[in-house]
C-alpha positions as CSV (number, residue, x, y, z in Angstrom):
1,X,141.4,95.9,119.9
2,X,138.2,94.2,121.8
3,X,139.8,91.0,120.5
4,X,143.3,91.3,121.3
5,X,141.8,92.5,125.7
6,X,139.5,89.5,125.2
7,X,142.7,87.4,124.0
8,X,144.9,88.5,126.8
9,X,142.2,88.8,129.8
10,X,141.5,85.2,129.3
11,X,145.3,84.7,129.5
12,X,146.0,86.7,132.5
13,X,142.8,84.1,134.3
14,X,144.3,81.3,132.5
15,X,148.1,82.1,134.4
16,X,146.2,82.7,137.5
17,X,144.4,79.3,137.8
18,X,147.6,77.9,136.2
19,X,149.7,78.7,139.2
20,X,147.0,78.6,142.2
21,X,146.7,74.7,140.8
22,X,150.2,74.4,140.8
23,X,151.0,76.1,143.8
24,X,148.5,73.9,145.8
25,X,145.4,77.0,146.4
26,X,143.1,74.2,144.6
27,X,143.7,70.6,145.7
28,X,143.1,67.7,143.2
29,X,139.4,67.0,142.7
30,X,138.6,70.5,143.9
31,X,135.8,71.9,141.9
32,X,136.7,75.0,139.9
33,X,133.1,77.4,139.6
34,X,132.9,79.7,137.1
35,X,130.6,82.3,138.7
36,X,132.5,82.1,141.9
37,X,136.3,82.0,140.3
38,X,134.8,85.2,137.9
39,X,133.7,87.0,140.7
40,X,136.9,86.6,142.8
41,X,138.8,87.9,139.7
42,X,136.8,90.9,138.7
43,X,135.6,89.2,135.1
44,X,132.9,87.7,133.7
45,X,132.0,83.7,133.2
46,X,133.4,83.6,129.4
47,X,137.2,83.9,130.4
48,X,137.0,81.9,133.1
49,X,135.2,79.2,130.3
50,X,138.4,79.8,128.0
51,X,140.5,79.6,130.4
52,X,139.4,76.1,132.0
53,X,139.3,74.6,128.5
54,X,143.1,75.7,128.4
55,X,143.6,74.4,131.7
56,X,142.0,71.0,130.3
57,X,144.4,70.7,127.8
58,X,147.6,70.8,129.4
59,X,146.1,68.2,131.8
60,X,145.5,70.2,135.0
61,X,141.8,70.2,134.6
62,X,139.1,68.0,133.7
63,X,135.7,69.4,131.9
64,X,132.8,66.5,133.0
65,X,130.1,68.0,131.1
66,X,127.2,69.2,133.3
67,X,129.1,69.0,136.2
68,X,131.8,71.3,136.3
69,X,135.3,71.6,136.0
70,X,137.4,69.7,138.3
71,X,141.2,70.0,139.6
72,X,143.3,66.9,138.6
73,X,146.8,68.6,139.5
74,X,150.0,66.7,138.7
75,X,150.4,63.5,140.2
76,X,153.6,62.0,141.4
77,X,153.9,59.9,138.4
78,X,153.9,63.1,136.8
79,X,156.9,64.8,138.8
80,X,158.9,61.8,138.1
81,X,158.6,61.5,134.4
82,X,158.7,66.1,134.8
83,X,162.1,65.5,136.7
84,X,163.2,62.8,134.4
85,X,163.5,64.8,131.0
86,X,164.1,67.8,133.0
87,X,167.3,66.1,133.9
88,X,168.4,65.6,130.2
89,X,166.8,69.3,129.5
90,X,168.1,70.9,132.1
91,X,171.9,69.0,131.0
92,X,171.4,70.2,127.4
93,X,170.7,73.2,128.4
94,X,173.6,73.9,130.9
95,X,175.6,72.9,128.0
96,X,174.7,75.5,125.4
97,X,174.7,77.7,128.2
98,X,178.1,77.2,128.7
99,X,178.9,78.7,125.2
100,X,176.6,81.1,124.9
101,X,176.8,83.0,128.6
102,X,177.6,86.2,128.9
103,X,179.7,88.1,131.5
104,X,176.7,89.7,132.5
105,X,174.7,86.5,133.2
106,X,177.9,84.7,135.3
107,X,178.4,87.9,137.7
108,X,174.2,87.4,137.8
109,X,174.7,83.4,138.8
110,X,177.9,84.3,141.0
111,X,175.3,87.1,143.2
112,X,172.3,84.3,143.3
113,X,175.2,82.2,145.1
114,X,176.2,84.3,147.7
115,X,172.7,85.3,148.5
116,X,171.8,81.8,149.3
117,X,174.5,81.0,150.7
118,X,173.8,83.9,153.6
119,X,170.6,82.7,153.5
120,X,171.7,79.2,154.7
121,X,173.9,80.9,157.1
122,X,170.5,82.4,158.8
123,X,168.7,79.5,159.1
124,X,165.2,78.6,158.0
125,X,165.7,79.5,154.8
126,X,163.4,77.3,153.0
127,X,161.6,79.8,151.0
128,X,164.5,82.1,150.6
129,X,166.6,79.2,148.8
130,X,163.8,77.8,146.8
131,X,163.1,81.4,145.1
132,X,166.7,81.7,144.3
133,X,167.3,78.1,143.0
134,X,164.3,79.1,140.5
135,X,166.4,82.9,139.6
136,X,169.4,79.9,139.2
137,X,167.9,78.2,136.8
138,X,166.2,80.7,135.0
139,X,169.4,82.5,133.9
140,X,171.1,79.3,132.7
141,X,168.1,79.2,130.5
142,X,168.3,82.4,129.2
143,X,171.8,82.0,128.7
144,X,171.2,78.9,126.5
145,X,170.2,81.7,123.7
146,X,167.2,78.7,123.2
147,X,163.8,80.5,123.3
148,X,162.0,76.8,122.6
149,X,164.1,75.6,125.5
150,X,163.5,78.4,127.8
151,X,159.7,78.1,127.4
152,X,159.8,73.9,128.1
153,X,162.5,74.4,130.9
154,X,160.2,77.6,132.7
155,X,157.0,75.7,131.8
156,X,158.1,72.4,133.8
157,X,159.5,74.5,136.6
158,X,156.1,75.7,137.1
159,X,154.8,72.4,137.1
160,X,156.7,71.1,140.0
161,X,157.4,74.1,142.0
162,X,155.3,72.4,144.7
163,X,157.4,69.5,144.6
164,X,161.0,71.2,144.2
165,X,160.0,73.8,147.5
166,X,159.1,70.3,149.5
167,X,162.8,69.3,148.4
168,X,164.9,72.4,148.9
169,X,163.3,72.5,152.4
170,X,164.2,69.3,153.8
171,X,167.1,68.8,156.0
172,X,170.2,69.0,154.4
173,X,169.0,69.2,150.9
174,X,169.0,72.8,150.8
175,X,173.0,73.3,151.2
176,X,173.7,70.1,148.4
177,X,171.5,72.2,146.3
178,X,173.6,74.8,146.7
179,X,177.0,73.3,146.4
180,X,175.9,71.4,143.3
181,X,175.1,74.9,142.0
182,X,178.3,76.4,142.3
183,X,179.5,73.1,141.1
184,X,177.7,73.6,137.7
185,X,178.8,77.1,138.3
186,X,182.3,76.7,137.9
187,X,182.6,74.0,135.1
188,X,180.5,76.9,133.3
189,X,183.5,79.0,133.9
190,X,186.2,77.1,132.5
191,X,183.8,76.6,129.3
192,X,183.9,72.6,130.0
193,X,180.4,71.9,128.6
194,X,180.5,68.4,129.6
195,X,181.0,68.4,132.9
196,X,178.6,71.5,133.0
197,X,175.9,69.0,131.5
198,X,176.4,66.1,133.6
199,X,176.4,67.9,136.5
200,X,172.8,69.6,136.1
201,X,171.7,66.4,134.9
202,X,173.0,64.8,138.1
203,X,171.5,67.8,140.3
204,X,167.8,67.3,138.9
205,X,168.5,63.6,139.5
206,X,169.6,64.2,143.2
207,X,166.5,66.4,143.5
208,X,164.2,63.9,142.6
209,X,165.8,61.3,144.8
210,X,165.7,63.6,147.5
211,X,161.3,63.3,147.5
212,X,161.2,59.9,147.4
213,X,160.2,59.3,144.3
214,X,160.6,55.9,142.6
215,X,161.6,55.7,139.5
């Protein structure tokens, strides 16, 4: 039992750090302390330690040995190669979404759509429409019945939520995002799998375009 609190104490630290990196709390270079990160978090150094070393692995943390851990984040190389094979991911997965769906999951998509779309009717909706472009995507990856793909697809989400709240809130990007939405919407409905994949692969690709990222 100790084991299995020890086990998920370090992971509730590691998701913690995880999205405070990726949500832009701690810059790049920022030095993450162990004393001062346990403290703020109620637990001691040795999850913290674990957690880091996790951190380091996935490339969102660098260990310099006594020194300390530092922030490395994700560069912009980084979100273009992310929205790159998101682009084919995010296409496959619209795909076997479009077979597997359920009615439950479209009248789910077709709710998320009128929500943002009286949220773009208010105005400065920036935030609004970024949190339901994520609920979007998230039940087109459920519906892909693809647990392996719903873990890479949420896991690169994560990684550029920084990036795709930057893009959703500039001008005019925020109603395209939304139209190519019901877009991918509606081919899902008519069960036409390829248009359904090429048009999520298109709407990463417009995403990425839309930060000025070279390719």
């Amino acid at each position: 039992m100790e084991v299995y609190e020890d086990h998920s104490l370090r992971g509730r630290v590691f998701e913690r750090l995880r999205e405070d990196i990726l949500s832009g709390v701690y810059k790049e270079k920022d030095e993450l302390r162990e004393v001062s990160i346990g403290e703020e978090l109620g637990v001691s150094r040795t999850p913290v330690r674990e957690a880091l070393r996790q951190l380091e692995l996935e490339g969102l943390v660098k260990i310099i040995p006594n020194k300390g851990a530092y922030v490395t984040g994700i560069t912009q190389a980084d979100v273009r190669d992310i929205y790159k094979i998101r682009s084919l991911l995010e296409g496959l997965c619209t795909r076997w979404a479009t077979e597997h769906i359920t009615q439950e999951q479209i009248l789910e998509l077709e709710e998320i759509m009128l929500l943002s779309k009286f949220h773009l009717k208010k105005g400065k909706c920036a935030e609004q429409v970024s949190v339901l472009d994520g609920r979007f995507h998230k039940v087109l990856y459920e519906a892909s019945d693809s647990r392996v793909l719903e873990h890479v697809l949420s896991d690169f989400h994560k990684y550029v939520k920084m990036a795709r709240r930057i893009s959703v809130g500039s001008e005019g990007r925020a109603e395209k995002s939304v139209e190519e939405h019901r877009q991918i919407l509606e081919a899902i409905k008519r069960k036409d799998a390829d248009m359904a994949e090429e048009l999520a692969n298109r709407h990463i690709m417009n995403a990425m375009a839309n930060l000025h990222i070279e390719g």
